[in-house]
LUMVEXKE-702106 format. One record per residue (C-alpha): x, y, z; residue in three letters; residue number from 1. Coordinates in steps of 0.001 Angstrom, whole numbers. Each point is the difference from the previous one (the first is absolute). Example, Ala and Ser with C-alpha at 12.3 -4.5 7.8 and 13.67 -1.06 7.14 Angstrom:
2
east=12300; north=-4500; up=7800; type=Ala; seq=1
east=1370; north=3440; up=-660; type=Ser; seq=2
***
This chain:
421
east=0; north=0; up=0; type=Unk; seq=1
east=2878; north=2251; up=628; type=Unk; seq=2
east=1380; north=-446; up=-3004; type=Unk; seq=3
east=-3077; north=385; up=-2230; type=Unk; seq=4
east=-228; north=3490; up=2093; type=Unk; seq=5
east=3398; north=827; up=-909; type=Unk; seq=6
east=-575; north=-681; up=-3532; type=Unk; seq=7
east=-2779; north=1728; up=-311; type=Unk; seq=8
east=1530; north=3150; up=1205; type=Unk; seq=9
east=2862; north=-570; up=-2061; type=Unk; seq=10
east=-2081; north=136; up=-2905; type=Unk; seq=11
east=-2751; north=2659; up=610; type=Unk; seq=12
east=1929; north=3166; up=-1382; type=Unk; seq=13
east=-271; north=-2015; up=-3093; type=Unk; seq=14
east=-3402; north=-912; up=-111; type=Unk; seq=15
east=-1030; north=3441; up=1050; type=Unk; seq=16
east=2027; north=1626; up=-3037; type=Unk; seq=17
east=-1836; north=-2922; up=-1875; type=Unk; seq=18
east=-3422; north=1184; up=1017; type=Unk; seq=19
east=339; north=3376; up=-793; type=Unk; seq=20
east=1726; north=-428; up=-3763; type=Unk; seq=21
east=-2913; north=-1940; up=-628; type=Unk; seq=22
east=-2616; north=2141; up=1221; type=Unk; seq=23
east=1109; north=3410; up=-1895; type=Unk; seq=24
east=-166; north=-1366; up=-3388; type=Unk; seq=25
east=-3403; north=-1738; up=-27; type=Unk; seq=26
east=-704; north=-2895; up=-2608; type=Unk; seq=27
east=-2039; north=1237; up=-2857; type=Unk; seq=28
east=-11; north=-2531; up=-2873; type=Unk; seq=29
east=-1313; north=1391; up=-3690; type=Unk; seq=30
east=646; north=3481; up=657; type=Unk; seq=31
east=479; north=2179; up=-2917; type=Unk; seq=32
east=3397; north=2387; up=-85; type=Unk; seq=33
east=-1207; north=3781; up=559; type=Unk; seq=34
east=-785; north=1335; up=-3634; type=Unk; seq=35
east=2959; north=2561; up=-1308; type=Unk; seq=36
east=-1251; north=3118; up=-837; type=Unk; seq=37
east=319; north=1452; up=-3615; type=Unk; seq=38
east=2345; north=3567; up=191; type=Unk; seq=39
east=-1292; north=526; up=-3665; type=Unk; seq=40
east=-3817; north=-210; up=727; type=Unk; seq=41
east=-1334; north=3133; up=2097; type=Unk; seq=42
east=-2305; north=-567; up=2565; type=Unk; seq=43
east=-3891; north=1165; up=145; type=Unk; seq=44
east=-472; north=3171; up=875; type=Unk; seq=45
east=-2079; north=701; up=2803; type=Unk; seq=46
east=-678; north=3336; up=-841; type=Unk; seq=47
east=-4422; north=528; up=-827; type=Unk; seq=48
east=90; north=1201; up=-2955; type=Unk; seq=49
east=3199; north=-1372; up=-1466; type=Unk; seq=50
east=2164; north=2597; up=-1341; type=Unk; seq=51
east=371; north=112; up=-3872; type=Unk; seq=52
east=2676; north=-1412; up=-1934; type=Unk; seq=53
east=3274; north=2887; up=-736; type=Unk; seq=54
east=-599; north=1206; up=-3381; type=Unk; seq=55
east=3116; north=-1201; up=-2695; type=Unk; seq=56
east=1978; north=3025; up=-683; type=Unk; seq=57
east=312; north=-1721; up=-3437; type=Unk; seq=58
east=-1468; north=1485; up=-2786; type=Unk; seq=59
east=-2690; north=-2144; up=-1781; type=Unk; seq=60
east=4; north=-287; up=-4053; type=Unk; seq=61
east=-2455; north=2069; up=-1433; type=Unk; seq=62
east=-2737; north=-2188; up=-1039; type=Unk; seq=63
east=455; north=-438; up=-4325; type=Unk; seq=64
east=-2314; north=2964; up=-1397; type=Unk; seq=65
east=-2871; north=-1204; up=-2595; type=Unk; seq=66
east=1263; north=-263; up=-3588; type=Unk; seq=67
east=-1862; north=3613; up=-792; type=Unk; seq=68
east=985; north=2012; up=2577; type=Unk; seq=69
east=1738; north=3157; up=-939; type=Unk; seq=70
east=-158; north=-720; up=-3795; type=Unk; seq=71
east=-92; north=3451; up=-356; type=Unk; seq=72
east=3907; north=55; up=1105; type=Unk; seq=73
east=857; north=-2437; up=-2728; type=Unk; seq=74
east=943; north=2694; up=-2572; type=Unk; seq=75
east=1016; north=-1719; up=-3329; type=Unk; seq=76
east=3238; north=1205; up=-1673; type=Unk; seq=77
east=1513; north=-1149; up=-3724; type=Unk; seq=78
east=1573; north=-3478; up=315; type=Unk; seq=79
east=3699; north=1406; up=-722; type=Unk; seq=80
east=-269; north=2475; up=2740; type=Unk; seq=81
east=-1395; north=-2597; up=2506; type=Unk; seq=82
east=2767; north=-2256; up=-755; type=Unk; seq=83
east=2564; north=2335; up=595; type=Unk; seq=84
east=-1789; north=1269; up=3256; type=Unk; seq=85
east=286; north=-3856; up=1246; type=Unk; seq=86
east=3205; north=-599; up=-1348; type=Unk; seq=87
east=1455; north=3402; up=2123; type=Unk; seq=88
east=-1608; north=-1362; up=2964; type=Unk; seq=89
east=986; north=-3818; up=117; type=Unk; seq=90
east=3624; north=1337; up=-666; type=Unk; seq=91
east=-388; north=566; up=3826; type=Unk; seq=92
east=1568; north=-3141; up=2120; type=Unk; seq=93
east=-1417; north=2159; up=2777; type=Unk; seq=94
east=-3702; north=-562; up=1247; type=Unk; seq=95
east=-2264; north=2044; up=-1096; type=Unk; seq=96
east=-4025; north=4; up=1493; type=Unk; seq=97
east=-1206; north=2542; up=-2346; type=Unk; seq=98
east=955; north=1725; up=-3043; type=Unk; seq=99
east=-1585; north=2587; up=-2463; type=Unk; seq=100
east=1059; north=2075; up=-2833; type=Unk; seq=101
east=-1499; north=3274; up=-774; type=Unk; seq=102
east=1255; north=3468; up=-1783; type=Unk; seq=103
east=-29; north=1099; up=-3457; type=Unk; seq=104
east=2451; north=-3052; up=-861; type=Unk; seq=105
east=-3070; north=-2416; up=476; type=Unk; seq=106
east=-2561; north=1869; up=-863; type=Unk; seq=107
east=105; north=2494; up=-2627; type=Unk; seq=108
east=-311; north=3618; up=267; type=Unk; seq=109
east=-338; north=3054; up=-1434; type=Unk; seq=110
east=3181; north=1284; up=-1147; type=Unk; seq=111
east=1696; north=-3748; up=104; type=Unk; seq=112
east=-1458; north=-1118; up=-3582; type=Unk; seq=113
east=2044; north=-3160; up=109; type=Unk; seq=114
east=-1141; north=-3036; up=1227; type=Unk; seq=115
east=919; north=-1571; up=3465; type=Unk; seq=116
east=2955; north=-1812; up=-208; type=Unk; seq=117
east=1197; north=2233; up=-3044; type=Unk; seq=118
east=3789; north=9; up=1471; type=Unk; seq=119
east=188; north=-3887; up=-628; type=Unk; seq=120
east=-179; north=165; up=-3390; type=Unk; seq=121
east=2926; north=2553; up=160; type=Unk; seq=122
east=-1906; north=3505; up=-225; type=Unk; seq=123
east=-487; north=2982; up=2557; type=Unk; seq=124
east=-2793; north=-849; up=2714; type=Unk; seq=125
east=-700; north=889; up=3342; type=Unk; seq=126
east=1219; north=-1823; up=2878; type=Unk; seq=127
east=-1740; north=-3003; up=1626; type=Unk; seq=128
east=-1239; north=686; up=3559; type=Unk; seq=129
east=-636; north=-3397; up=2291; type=Unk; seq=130
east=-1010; north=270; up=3672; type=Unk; seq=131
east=865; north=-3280; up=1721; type=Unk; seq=132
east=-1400; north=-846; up=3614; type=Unk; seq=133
east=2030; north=-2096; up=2016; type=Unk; seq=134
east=-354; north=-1932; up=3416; type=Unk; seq=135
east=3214; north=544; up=1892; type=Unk; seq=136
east=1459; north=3225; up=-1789; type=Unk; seq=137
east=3946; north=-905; up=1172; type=Unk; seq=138
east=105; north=-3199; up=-781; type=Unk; seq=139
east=-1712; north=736; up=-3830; type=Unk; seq=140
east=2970; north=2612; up=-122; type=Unk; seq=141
east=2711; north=-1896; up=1154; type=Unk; seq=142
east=-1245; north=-2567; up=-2705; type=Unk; seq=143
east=115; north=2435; up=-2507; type=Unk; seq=144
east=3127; north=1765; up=1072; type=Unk; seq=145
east=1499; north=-3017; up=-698; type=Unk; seq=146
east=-1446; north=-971; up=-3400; type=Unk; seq=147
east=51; north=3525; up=-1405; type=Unk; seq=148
east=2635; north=2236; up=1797; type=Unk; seq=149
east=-403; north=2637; up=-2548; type=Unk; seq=150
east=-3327; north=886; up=302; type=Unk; seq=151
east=973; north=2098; up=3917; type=Unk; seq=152
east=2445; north=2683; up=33; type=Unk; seq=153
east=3407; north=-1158; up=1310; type=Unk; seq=154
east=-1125; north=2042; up=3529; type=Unk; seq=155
east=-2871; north=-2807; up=281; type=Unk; seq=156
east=2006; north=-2990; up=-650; type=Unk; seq=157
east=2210; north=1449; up=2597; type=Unk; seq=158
east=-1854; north=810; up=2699; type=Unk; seq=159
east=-2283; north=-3688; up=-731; type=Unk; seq=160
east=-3450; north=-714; up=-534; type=Unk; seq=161
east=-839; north=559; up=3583; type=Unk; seq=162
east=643; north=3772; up=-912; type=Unk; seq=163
east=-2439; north=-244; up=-3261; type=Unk; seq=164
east=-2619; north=-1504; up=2176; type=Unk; seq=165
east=530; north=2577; up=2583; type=Unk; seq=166
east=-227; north=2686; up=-2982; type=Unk; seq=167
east=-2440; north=-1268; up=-1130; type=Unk; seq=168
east=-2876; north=9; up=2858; type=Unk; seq=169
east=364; north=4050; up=-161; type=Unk; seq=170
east=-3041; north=1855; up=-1392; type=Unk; seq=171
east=-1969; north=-1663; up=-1926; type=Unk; seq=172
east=2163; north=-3419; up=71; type=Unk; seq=173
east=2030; north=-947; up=-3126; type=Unk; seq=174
east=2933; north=-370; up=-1323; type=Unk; seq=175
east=250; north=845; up=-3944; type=Unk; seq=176
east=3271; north=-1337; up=-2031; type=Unk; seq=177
east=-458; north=2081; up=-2929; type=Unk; seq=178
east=2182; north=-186; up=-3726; type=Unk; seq=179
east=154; north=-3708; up=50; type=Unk; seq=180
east=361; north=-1720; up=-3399; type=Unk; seq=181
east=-1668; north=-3038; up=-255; type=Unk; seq=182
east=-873; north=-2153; up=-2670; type=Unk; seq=183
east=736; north=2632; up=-2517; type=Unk; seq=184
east=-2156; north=2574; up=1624; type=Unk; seq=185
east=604; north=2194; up=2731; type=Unk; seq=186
east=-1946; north=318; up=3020; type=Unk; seq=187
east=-220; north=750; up=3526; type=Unk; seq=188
east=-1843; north=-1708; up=2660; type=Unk; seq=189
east=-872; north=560; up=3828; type=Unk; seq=190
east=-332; north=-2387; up=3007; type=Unk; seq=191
east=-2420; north=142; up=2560; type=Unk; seq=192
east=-1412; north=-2296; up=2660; type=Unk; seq=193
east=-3144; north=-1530; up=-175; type=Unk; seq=194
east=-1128; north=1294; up=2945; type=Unk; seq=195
east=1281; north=3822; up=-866; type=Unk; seq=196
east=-2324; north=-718; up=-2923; type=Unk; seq=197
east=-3369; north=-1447; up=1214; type=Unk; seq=198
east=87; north=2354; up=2869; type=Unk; seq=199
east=144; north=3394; up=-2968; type=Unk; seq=200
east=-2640; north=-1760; up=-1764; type=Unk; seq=201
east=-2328; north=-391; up=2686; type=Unk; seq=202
east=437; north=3598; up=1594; type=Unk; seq=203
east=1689; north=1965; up=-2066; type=Unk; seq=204
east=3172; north=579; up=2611; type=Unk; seq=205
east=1650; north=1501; up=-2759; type=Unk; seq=206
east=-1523; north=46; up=-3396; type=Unk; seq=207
east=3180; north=-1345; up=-1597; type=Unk; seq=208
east=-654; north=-3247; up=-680; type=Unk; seq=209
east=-4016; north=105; up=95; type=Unk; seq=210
east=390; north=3057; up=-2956; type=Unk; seq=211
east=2056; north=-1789; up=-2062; type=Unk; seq=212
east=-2391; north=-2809; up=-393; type=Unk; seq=213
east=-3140; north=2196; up=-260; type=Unk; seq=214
east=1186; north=88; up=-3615; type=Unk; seq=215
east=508; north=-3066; up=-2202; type=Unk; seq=216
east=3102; north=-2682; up=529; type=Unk; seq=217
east=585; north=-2981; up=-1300; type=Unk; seq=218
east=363; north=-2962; up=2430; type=Unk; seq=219
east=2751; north=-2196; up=7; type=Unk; seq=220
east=277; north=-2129; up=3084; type=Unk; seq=221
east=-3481; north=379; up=2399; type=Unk; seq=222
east=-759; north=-860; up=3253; type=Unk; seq=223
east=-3743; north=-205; up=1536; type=Unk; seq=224
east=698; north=2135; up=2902; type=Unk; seq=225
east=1177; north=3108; up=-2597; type=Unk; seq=226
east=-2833; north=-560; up=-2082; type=Unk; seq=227
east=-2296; north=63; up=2538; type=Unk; seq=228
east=1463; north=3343; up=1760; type=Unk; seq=229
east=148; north=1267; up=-3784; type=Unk; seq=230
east=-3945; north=-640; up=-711; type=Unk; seq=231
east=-363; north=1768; up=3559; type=Unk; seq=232
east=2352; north=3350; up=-1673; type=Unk; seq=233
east=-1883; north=-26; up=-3336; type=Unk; seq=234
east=-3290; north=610; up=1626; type=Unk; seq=235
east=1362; north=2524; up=2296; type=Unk; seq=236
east=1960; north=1626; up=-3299; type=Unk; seq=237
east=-3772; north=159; up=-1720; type=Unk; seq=238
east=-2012; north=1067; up=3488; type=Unk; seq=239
east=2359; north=2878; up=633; type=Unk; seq=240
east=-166; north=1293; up=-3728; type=Unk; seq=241
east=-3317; north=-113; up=84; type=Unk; seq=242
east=-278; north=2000; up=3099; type=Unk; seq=243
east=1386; north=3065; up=-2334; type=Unk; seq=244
east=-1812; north=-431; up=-2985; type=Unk; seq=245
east=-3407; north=1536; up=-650; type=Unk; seq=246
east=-3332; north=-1818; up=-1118; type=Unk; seq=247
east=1048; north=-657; up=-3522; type=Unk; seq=248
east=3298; north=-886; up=-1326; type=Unk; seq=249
east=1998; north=-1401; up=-2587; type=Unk; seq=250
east=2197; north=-3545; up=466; type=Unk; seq=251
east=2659; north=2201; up=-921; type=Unk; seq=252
east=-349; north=2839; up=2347; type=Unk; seq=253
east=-457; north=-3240; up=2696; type=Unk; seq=254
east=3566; north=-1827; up=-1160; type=Unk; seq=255
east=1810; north=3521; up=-338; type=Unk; seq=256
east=-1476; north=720; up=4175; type=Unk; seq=257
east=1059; north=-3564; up=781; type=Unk; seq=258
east=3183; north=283; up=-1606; type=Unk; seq=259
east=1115; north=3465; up=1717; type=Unk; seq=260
east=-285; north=-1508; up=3433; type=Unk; seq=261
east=3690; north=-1194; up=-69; type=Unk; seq=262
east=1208; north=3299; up=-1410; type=Unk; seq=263
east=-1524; north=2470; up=1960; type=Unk; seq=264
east=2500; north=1127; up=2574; type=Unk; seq=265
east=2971; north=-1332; up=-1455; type=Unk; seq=266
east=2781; north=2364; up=-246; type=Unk; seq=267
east=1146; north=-1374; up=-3361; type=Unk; seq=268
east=-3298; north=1643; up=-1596; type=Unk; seq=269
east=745; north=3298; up=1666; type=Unk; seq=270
east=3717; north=257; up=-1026; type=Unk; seq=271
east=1465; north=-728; up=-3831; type=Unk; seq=272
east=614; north=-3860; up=489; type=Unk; seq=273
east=-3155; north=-1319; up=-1188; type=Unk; seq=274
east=-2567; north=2; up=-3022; type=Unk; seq=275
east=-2606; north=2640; up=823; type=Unk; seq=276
east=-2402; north=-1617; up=-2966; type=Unk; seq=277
east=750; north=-3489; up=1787; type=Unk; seq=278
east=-3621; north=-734; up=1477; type=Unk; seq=279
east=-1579; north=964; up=-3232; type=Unk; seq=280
east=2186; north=-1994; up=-2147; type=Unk; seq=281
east=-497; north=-3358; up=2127; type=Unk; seq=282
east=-3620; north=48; up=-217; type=Unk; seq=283
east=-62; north=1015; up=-3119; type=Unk; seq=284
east=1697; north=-2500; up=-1538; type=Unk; seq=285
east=-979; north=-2849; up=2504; type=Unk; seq=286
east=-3735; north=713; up=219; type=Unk; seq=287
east=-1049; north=-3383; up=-616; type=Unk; seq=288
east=2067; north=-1265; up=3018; type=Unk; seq=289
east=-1361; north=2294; up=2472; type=Unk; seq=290
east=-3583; north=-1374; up=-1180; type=Unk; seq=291
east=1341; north=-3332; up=459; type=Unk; seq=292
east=866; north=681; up=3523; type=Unk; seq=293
east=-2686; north=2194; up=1233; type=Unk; seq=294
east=-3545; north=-788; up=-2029; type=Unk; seq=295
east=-743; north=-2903; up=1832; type=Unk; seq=296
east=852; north=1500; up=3465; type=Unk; seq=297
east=-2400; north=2592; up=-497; type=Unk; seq=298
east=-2820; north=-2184; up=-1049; type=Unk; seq=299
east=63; north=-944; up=4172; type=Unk; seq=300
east=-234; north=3334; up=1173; type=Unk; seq=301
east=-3143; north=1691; up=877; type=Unk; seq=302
east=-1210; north=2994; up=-1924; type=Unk; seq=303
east=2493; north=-568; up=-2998; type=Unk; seq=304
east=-1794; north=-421; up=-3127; type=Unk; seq=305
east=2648; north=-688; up=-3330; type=Unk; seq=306
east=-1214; north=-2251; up=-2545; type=Unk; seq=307
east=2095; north=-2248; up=-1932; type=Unk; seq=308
east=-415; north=1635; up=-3146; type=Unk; seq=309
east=309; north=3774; up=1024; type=Unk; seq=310
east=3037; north=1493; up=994; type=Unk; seq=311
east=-1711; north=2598; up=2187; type=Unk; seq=312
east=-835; north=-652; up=3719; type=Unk; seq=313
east=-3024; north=1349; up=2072; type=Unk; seq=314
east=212; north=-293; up=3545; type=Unk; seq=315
east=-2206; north=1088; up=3049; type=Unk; seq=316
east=1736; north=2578; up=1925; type=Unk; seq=317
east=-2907; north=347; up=3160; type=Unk; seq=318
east=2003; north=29; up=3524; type=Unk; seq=319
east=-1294; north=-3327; up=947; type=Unk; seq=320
east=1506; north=-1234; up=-3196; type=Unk; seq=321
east=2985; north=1726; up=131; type=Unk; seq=322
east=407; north=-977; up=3901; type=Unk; seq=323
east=68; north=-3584; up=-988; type=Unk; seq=324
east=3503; north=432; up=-2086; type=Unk; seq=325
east=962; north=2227; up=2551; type=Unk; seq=326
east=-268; north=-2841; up=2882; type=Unk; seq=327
east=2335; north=-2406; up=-2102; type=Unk; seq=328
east=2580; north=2066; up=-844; type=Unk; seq=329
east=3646; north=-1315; up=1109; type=Unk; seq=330
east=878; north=1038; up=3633; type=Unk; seq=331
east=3306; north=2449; up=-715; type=Unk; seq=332
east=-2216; north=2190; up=-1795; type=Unk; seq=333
east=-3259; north=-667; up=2024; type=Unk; seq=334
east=1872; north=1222; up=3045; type=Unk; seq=335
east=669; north=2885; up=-1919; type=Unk; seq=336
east=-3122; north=691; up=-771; type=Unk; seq=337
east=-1177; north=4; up=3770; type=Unk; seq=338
east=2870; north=2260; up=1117; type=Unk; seq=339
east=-1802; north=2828; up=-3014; type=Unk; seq=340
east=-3567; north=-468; up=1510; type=Unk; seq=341
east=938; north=229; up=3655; type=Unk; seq=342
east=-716; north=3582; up=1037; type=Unk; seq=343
east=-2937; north=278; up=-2971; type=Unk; seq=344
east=-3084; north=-1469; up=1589; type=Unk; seq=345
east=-988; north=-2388; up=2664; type=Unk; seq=346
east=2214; north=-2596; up=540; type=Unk; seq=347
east=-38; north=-3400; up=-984; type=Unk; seq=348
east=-1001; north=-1306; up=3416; type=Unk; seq=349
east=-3218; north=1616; up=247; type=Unk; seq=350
east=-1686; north=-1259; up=-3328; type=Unk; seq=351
east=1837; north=-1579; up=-2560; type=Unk; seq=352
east=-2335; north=-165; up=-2682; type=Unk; seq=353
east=-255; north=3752; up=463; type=Unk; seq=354
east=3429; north=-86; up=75; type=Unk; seq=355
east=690; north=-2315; up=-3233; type=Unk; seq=356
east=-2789; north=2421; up=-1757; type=Unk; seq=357
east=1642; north=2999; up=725; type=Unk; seq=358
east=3185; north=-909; up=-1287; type=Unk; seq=359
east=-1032; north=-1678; up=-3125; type=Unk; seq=360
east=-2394; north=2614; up=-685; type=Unk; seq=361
east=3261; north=2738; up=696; type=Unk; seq=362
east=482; north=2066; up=-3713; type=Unk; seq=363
east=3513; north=426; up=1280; type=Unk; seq=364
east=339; north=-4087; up=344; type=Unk; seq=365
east=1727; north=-355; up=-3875; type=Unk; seq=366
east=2351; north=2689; up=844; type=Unk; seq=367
east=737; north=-1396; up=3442; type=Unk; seq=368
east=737; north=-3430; up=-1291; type=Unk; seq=369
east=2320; north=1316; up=-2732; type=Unk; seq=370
east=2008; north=1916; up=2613; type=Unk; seq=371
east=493; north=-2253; up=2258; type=Unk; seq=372
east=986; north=-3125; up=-2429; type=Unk; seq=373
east=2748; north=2382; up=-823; type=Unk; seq=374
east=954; north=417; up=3119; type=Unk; seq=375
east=-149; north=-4116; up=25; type=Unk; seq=376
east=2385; north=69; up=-3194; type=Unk; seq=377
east=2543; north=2674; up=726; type=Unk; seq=378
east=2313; north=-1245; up=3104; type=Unk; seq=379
east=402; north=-3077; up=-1337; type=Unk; seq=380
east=728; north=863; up=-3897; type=Unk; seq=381
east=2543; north=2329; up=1582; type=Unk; seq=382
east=2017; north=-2484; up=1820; type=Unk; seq=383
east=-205; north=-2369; up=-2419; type=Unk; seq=384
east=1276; north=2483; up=-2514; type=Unk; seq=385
east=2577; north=367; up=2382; type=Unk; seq=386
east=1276; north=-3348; up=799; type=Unk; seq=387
east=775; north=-312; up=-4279; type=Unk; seq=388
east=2923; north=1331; up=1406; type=Unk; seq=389
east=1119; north=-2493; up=1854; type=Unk; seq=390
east=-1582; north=-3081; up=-2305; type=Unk; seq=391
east=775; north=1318; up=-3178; type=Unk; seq=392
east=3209; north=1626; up=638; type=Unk; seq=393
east=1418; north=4047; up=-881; type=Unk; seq=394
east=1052; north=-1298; up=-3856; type=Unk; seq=395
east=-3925; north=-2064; up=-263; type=Unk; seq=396
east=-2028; north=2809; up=1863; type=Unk; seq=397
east=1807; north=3012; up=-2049; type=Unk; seq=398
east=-655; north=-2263; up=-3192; type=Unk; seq=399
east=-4149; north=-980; up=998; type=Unk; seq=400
east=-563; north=4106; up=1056; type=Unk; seq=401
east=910; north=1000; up=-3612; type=Unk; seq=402
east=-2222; north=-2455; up=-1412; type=Unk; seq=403
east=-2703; north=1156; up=1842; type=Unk; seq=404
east=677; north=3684; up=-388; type=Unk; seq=405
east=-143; north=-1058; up=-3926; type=Unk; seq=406
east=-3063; north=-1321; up=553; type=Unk; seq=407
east=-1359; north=3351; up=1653; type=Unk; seq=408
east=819; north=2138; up=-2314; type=Unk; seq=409
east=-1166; north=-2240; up=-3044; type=Unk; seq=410
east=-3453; north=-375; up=1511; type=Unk; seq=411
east=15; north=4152; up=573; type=Unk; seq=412
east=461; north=-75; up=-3452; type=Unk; seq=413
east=-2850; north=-1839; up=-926; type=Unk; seq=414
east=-2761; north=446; up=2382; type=Unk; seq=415
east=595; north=4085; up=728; type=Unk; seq=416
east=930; north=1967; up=2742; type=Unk; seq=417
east=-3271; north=-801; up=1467; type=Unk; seq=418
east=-69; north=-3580; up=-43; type=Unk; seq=419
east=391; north=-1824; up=3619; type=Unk; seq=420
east=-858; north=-3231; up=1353; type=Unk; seq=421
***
């Protein structure tokens, strides 16, 4: 008996430390591991109501247009001038979004009797003009730096394409290489962004761009988002010239106020480096284009009566009519617009029909809109008449101003002391 006491308490540390391993990890047969949670997969939110995705920052693709729209932009050109308009611009290893033609060397003119294109078969003809619009402006001009050195002055290729891009966003927000022989033909093109030229377009920031293409081009490379924004600045172009027109007009005396948007303001038409006789020798000449781009516009717009055989336009010029063109009118010159009335009435605030009416209904309202679109014109044509300085270079600027001063004083010449655009 002693000795089974004695072994017992020999042996009970043991069985104690026994007992208690065994009891702290209990016996649970066909138990699952613990399920490992997924970093990658976010958890419910507890939040009533759930918060809304974040918006992408990325820009979705414009949707592809129908097949019609815009037809009116689709100006049709002889098939040796539109070969050599795509044959310029696919010389370009650069990308290019958007690219038009335009000027007396694609359309003709009065006073430039030879066809488009006339300096490829080896005669005298005006210069091509291009305006290409470009994503990522200093990449396109390092690209084309590279390719063709010769079209920047030796100051550009210098200083890099970041300094052409920088340039470039100044005023009204291109960069024109100007004297460039291509193809057998000489001709100078600008670069803008896409952006630069949606956003003139849509609210005329600057009238650069937007006047330039109230007047025919030929398209070379499009891009839905342009022609959208440039259906949006043709119907502006026809409800602001309508705005200073009386009851009856001619298409003529429509095109010619359409056409002198661009040019009112700009310094070039006030000094001797431009055509005085220009306006009037576009639309006379190019008549059938302006139709083209503006007849079926103004078969949507209320109050506008022109028929499809009659070149003479009736249109209702009551202050609720007139208030509806005044409503859509693009915002830089809109704003304008309010800034004039403030001061002249009640304000907008207190009744806006009233307000719309009085404005519209305003004798002074043709007067007001011409003054301040020149006001929209002239900064910008200035600095961009400038900055041919620096793109063009002292030898390609000096060379470009006597052109243009030749140009001035042929068109005194012909159209008087009294003509003016």
């Amino acid at each position: 008996m002693f000795s089974s006491t004695r072994l017992s308490s020999r042996h009970l540390p043991s069985l104690i430390l026994r007992s208690l391993t065994t009891e702290s990890i209990p016996h649970t047969p066909n138990v699952p591991p613990p399920p490992i949670l997924d970093a990658a997969k976010p958890r419910p939110s507890r939040l009533h109501p759930r918060p809304r995705p974040a918006a992408s920052n990325q820009r979705k693709a414009l949707p592809v247009l129908p097949p019609l729209f815009g037809r009116n932009q689709l100006l049709t050109v002889p098939n040796s001038t539109r070969a050599l308009l795509e044959d310029i611009v696919n010389s370009f290893e650069a990308p290019i979004r958007y690219a038009f033609a335009y000027g007396s060397g694609v359309f003709v003119q009065t006073g430039y009797d030879k066809p488009a294109g006339a300096q490829a078969k080896g005669t005298d003809g005006p210069m091509l003009d291009f305006v290409f619009a470009v994503t990522h402006p200093d990449h396109w001009h390092s690209i084309n730096m590279h390719q063709y050195p010769g079209h920047y002055p030796l100051h550009a290729r210098a200083f890099g394409s970041s300094f052409v891009s920088q340039v470039q966003a100044f005023g009204p927000g291109l960069w024109f290489n100007t004297y460039v022989p291509m193809h057998g033909v000489t001709i100078k093109y600008g670069v803008t962004t896409v952006d630069t030229l949606c956003a003139d377009l849509l609210n005329w920031r600057t009238l650069y761009l937007a006047g330039r293409m109230h007047k025919p081009i030929r398209i070379i490379k499009d891009d839905a988002r342009v022609r959208l924004t440039q259906q949006v600045n043709l119907a502006s172009a026809l409800r602001t010239a309508l705005l200073t027109l009386p009851a009856q007009f001619s298409q003529r005396d429509l095109f010619t106020a359409i056409a002198s948007i661009s040019y009112s303001g700009d310094p070039r038409m006030m000094l001797p480096a431009e055509n005085r006789g220009k306006v009037a020798n576009m639309v006379e000449r190019q008549e059938a284009q302006f139709r083209e781009l503006y007849w079926r516009l103004a078969q949507g717009l209320p109050g506008v009566r022109w028929r499809v055989d009659s070149q003479m336009i009736e249109q209702d010029t009551s202050a609720h009519a007139r208030a509806a063109h005044l409503k859509k009118l693009p915002e830089g010159l809109l704003t304008r617009v309010h800034a004039r009335a403030q001061g002249r009435g009640p304000p907008r605030e207190a009744d806006e029909s009233a307000y719309w009416l009085r404005v519209a209904g305003d004798t002074t309202l043709p007067s007001m809109l011409r003054s301040e679109m020149s006001d929209i014109v002239r900064y910008p044509a200035t600095v961009q008449s400038l900055k041919g300085v620096v793109s063009a270079g002292l030898i390609k600027s000096a060379r470009y101003t006597v052109a243009k001063v030749g140009k001035y004083w042929k068109g005194s010449r012909t159209n008087g002391p009294g003509a003016s655009s």
